[in-house]
Structure formats: structure tokens, C-alpha cells
C-alpha positions in Angstrom: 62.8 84.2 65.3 63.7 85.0 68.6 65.0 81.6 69.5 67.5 82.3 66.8 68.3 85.8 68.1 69.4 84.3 70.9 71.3 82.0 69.2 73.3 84.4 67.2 74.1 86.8 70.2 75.4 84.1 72.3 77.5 82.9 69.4 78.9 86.6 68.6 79.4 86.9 72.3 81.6 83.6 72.5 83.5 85.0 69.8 84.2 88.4 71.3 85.2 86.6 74.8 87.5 84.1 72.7 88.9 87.1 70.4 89.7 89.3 74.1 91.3 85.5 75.5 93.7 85.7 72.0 94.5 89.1 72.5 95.1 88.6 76.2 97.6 85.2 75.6 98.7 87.2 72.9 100.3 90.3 75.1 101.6 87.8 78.1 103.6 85.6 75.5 104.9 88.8 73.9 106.0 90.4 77.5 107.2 86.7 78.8 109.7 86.9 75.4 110.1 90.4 75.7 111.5 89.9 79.8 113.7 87.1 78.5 115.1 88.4 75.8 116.0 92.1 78.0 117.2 89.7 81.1 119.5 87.3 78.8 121.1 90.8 77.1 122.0 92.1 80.0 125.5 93.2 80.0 128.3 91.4 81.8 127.9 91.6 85.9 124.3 93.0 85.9 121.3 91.3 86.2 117.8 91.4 86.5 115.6 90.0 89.2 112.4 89.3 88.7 110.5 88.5 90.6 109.8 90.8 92.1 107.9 92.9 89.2 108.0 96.3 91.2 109.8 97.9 93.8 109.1 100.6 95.4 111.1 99.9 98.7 114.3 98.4 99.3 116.5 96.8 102.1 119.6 95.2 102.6 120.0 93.0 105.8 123.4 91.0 105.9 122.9 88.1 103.1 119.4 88.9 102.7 117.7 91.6 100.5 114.3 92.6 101.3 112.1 93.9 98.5 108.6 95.6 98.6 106.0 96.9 96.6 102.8 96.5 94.9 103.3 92.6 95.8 104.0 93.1 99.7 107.1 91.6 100.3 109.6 89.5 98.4 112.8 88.4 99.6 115.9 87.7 97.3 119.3 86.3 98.3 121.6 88.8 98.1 124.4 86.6 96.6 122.7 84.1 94.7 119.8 86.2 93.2 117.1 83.9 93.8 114.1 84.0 95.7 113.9 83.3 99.5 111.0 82.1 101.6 109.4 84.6 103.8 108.3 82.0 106.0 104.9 83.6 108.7 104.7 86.9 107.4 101.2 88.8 107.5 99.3 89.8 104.9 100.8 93.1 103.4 99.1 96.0 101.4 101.4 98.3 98.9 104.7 98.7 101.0 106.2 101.3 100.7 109.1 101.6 103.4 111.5 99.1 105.1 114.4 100.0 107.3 116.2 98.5 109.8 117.2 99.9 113.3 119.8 100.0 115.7 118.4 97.0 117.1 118.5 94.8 114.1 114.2 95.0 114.2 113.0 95.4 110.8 110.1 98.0 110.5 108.0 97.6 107.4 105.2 100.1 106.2 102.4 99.8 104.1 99.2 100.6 102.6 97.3 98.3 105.1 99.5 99.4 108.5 102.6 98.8 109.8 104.4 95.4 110.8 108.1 94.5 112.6 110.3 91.1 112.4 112.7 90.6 114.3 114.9 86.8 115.7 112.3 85.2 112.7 109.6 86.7 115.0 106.7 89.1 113.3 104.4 91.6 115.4 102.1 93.4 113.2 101.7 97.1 115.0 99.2 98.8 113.2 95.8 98.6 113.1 95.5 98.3 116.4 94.3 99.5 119.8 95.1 103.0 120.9 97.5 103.3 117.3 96.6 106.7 115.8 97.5 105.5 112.0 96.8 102.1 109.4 98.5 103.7 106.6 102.3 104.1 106.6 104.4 106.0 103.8 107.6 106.1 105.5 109.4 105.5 108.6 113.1 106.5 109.5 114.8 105.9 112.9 116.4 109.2 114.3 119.8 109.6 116.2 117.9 109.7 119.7 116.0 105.9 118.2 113.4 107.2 118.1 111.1 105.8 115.6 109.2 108.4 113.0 106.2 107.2 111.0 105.2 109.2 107.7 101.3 108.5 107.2 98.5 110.0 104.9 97.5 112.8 107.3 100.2 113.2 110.2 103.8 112.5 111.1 104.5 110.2 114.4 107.1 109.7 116.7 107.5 106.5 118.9 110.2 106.9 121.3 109.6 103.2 122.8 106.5 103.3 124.4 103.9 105.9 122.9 102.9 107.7 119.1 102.7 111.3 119.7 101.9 113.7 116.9 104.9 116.0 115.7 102.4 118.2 114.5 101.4 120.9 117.0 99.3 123.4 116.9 101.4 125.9 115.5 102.5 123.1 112.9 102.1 123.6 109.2 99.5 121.1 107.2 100.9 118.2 105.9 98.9 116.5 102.9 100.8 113.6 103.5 104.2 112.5 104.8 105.5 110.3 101.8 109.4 111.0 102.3 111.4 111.3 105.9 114.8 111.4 106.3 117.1 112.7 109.4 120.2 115.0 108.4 123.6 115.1 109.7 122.4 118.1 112.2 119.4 116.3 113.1 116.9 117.9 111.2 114.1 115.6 110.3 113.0 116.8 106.9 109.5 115.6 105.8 108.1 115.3 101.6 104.7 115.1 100.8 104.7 114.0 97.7 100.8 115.0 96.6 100.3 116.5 93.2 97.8 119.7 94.2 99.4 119.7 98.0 103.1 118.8 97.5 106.2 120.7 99.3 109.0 120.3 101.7 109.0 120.4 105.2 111.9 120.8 107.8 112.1 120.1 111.6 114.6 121.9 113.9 113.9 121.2 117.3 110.5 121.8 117.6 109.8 124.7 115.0 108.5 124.1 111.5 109.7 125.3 108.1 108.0 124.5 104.7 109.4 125.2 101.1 107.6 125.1 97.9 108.2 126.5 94.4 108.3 130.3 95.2 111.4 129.0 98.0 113.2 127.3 95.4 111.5 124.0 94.5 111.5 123.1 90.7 108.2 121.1 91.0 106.0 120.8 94.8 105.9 117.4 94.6 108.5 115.6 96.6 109.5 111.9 96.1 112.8 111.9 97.2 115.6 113.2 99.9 118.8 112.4 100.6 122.2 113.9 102.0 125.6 113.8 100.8 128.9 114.2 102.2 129.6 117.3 101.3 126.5 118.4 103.4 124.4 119.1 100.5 120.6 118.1 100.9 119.2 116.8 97.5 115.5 116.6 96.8 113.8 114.6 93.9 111.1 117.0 93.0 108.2 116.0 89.9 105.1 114.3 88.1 104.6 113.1 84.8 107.0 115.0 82.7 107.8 118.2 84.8 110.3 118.4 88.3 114.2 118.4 88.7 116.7 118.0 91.6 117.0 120.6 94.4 120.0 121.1 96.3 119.7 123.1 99.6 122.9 124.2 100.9 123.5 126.9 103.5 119.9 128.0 103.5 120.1 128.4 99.5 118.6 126.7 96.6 120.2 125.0 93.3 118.3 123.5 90.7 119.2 120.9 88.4 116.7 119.8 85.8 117.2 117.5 82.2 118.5 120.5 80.5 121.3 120.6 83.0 121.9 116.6 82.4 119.2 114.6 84.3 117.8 111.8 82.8 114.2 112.9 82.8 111.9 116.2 84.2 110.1 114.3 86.9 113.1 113.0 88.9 112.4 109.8 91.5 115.2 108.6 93.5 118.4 110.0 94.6 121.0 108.6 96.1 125.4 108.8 97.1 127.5 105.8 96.6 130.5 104.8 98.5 132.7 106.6 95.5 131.1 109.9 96.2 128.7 109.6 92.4 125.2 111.0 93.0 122.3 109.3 91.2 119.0 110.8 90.3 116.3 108.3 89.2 113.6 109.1 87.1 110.1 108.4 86.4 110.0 107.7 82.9 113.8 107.5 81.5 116.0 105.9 83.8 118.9 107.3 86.0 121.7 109.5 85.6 124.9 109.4 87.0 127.7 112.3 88.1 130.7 110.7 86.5 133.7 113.5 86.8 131.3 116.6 86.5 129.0 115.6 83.9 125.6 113.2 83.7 125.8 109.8 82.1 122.2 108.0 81.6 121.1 104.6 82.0 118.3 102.8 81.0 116.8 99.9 79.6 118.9 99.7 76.8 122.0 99.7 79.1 120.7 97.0 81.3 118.2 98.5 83.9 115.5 96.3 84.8 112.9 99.2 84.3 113.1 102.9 83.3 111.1 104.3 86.5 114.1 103.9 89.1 112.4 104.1 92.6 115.1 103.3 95.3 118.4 102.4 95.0 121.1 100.9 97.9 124.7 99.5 97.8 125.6 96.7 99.4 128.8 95.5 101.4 130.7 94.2 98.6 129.9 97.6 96.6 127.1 96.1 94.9 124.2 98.3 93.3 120.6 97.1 93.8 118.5 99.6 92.1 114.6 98.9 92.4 112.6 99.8 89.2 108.8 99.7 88.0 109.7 96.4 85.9 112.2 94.5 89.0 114.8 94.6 90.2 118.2 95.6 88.9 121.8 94.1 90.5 125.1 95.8 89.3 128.6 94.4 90.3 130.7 96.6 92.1 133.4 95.7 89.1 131.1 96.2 86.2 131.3 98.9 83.6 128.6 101.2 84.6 129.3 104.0 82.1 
């Protein structure tokens, strides 16, 4: 009796692991003929990239476009579309910011530190001895070169040949720095994009200045912050299904939510083009852009690689490359867009 207890567990146990194996084979033949079909329909002059399957950070360097996420990094020839070897790299966690400075070094951050290339050469900087930080969020060179490093707890400056802490002792608490970006004054304005602990931040010199939701925010969490030429500040604000756009201009606030046009509550991205359009990513419903005073949305169903836009960037022949939770999206500068 027992022998044959055995027996028939084992035997319903291989049939629940085979059943789980069909199901599985199942789903990845379904989402392989699913990402075919969507890549094949895409409309004349875009295209999708994939891989990568994520991005979440976004570069372009001459011929060469640099691609990061959940996968570390991926390179992809900015002409040709495919794939390019990334030949002695170390190993990468989540990245989740790559810029280039005035030098032509390339500065990469990510979950597990922070790493630089430069003349096919790589120097990983962090972990290491005497470096205050592993964990990088974001990094943006400043006018004076100096590089600034967003991390979990605190917000760095390395002007060549030291990290000191731009945090003093007067200095508000930042949850974490996930967003930094330089204005056209030289303010350094800092996002922390945590869900209990989110809000906006603002360096002038050395004195501190937070917003949040009773200052004008939509939603605390920040994801987002750019600048446009108009000298307008624009923060993506939101989670799940709540947020909006902020615009800060002249020390007041302007909100701009879906009801007013955006694609989505929680926006993700935002970002000028050469033409002067603003476009505001969101997390669940793709990205809308100004088009003569009024919001037109793209998606999936218009061609976007993924509806979860995360960065976007244009490059020297006015091409979009628009990084997405599903790839990555190329648009011709001559293609109908809306």
C-alpha cells in the first residue's frame, strides 16, 4: 500500500511539473508571436529594438547608442539597429544612468556601483577604497565638471579628485536621490522618487529648498526633470495610477495632469525635442505629445515598443529613441508621429 502511494504521488507530481512546463512553453511561444507580430506592424520609419527588453537609461554617443537596464548594458548601432559587442565590460547590476562628459568619459551607474569607459578602456569606481557609495541612481555633470552622483541615502560631488557630501548639516533628508539634473542658472535640482518619502529638492549655491504636495506637487514621488527653452522646469511626478506634470516657473507652480491631456496619472519621462514639442511619458499608457497647443498620445497601438516610456533622447539626424519597459523604440526624424 505504501509502495503504491508512492507511486501515485510521484506520478501526479510528474504530471503537475509537465502541466507547469506546457503552460510555461505555452506563454513564451505566445509573447515570441506576440513581439513579432507588434515589431513587423510597426508603421513606416519606426522600429522596434529588441533586444534590449528594458530600458531604463539611455545614451547616445556618435554612431553608437548605449542602452541600460534590468540587463546591465546593451549596445545598439545607432544606424543599423542591431546589436554591438560590448567587448571587456564588468559585470553590471540594474543601471540606471549613463551620461557622457565633457571629456568624452562615459559614466555609468548602477544597482551594484558605479563604472567609466573611456578610449575602449573600463575603470570600475565604485565599490571601492575610501568611495562613500555602491549604489548609484543618477549622475549629471555640472557646468563647473564637476561630477554629481544620486545614491540611495546621499548626493555626491566629485570635482576630480575627492566625493564630498552636498548634504550638510543644515541640509534637508533625502530618502534617495533618483533624479539630478543642472538648470540653465545652475541650480542642481535633486528627485527622490520614493513612494512614502518622495519630493523635490533644489540647490542654489549652497542653501537647500524642498517641495512637496502642499508647494505644488501633484504626486511626491519624482521620476523625472527636465528644462525647456522657455525656462520652464518640468517635473514628472506619480505611482501606479495617481501623479501629473509640474511646471515651476518664476517661483510658481502649474499642474498638468490626464484630465488636462497627458497620457496617463503617473507620468515618467519628460523630455524637449529640437522642434520645441514636449513629451511626457507615462507609466502605464504611453506618451503624449504637445502638438500646436494640444496632447496627442502614443502607444502600443501606434508603434511604441512598450507603454511604460522611461527615457527618451534625439539623435543628430533628429531621430527619436524612446526607451520603454518592452525595448526599445526608434522613430525617423521624417516619420508621421501624430
Amino acid at each position: 500500500m505504501a509502495t503504491q502511494r508512492i507511486r501515485n504521488y510521484a506520478k501526479g507530481s510528474l504530471q503537475l511539473v509537465a502541466g507547469i512546463l506546457i503552460i510555461v512553453v505555452v506563454v513564451v511561444v505566445l509573447q515570441n508571436i506576440s513581439g513579432y507580430i507588434q515589431v513587423q506592424g510597426t508603421p513606416p520609419g519606426w522600429t522596434i529594438i529588441r533586444p534590449p527588453s528594458e530600458v531604463s537609461a539611455l545614451l547616445i554617443d556618435n554612431d553608437t547608442v548605449w542602452t541600460g537596464g534590468k540587463e546591465g548594458v546593451i549596445l545598439v548601432n545607432r544606424v543599423s539597429g542591431n546589436k554591438e559587442i560590448l567587448k571587456g565590460a564588468p559585470s553590471f547590476g540594474y543601471v540606471r544612468q549613463i551620461i557622457r562628459d565633457h571629456s568624452g568619459t562615459i559614466w555609468i551607474g548602477h544597482d551594484g556601483g558605479l563604472v567609466t569607459y573611456r578610449n575602449a578602456s573600463w575603470q570600475v569606481i565604485a565599490p571601492g577604497p575610501g568611495i562613500p557609495f555602491t549604489k548609484v541612481l543618477s549622475i549629471v555633470e555640472r557646468r563647473d565638471s564637476s561630477i554629481v552622483i544620486g545614491t540611495d541615502r546621499d548626493v555626491y560631488s566629485y570635482d576630480g579628485s575627492r566625493w564630498q557630501s552636498l548634504l550638510g548639516e543644515n541640509s534637508p533628508s533625502i530618502a534617495s536621490a533618483d533624479v539630478l539634473y543642472e538648470d540653465l542658472v545652475g541650480d542642481l535640482w535633486v528627485g527622490c522618487g520614493a513612494l512614502m518619502h518622495g519630493a523635490l529638492y533644489r540647490l542654489q549655491g549652497t542653501s537647500w529648498q524642498q517641495f512637496t504636495v502642499s508647494d505644488g506637487l501633484p504626486y511626491p514621488a519624482v521620476r523625472a526633470i527636465t528644462e525647456d527653452r522657455n525656462g520652464i522646469v518640468w517635473v514628472a511626478t506619480g505611482y501606479s495610477r495617481n501623479g501629473g506634470a509640474a511646471l515651476f516657473y518664476q517661483g510658481l507652480w502649474t499642474n498638468i495632469t490626464k484630465s488636462d491631456g497627458l497620457a496617463g496619472e503617473s507620468t515618467r519621462s519628460v523630455y524637449q525635442d529640437t522642434a520645441g514639442r514636449i513629451w511626457v511619458g507615462s507609466e502605464y499608457d504611453g506618451i503624449a505629445v504637445s502638438v500646436n497647443g494640444t496632447w496627442k498620445i502614443l502607444t502600443e497601438n501606434n508603434g511604441l515598443a512598450g507603454n511604460e516610456v522611461k527615457i527618451m533622447r534625439q539623435d543628430q539626424d533628429g531621430t527619436y529613441w524612446l526607451g520603454t519597459n518592452k525595448g526599445l523604440s526608434r522613430i525617423s526624424a521624417d516619420a508621421v508621429i501624430v
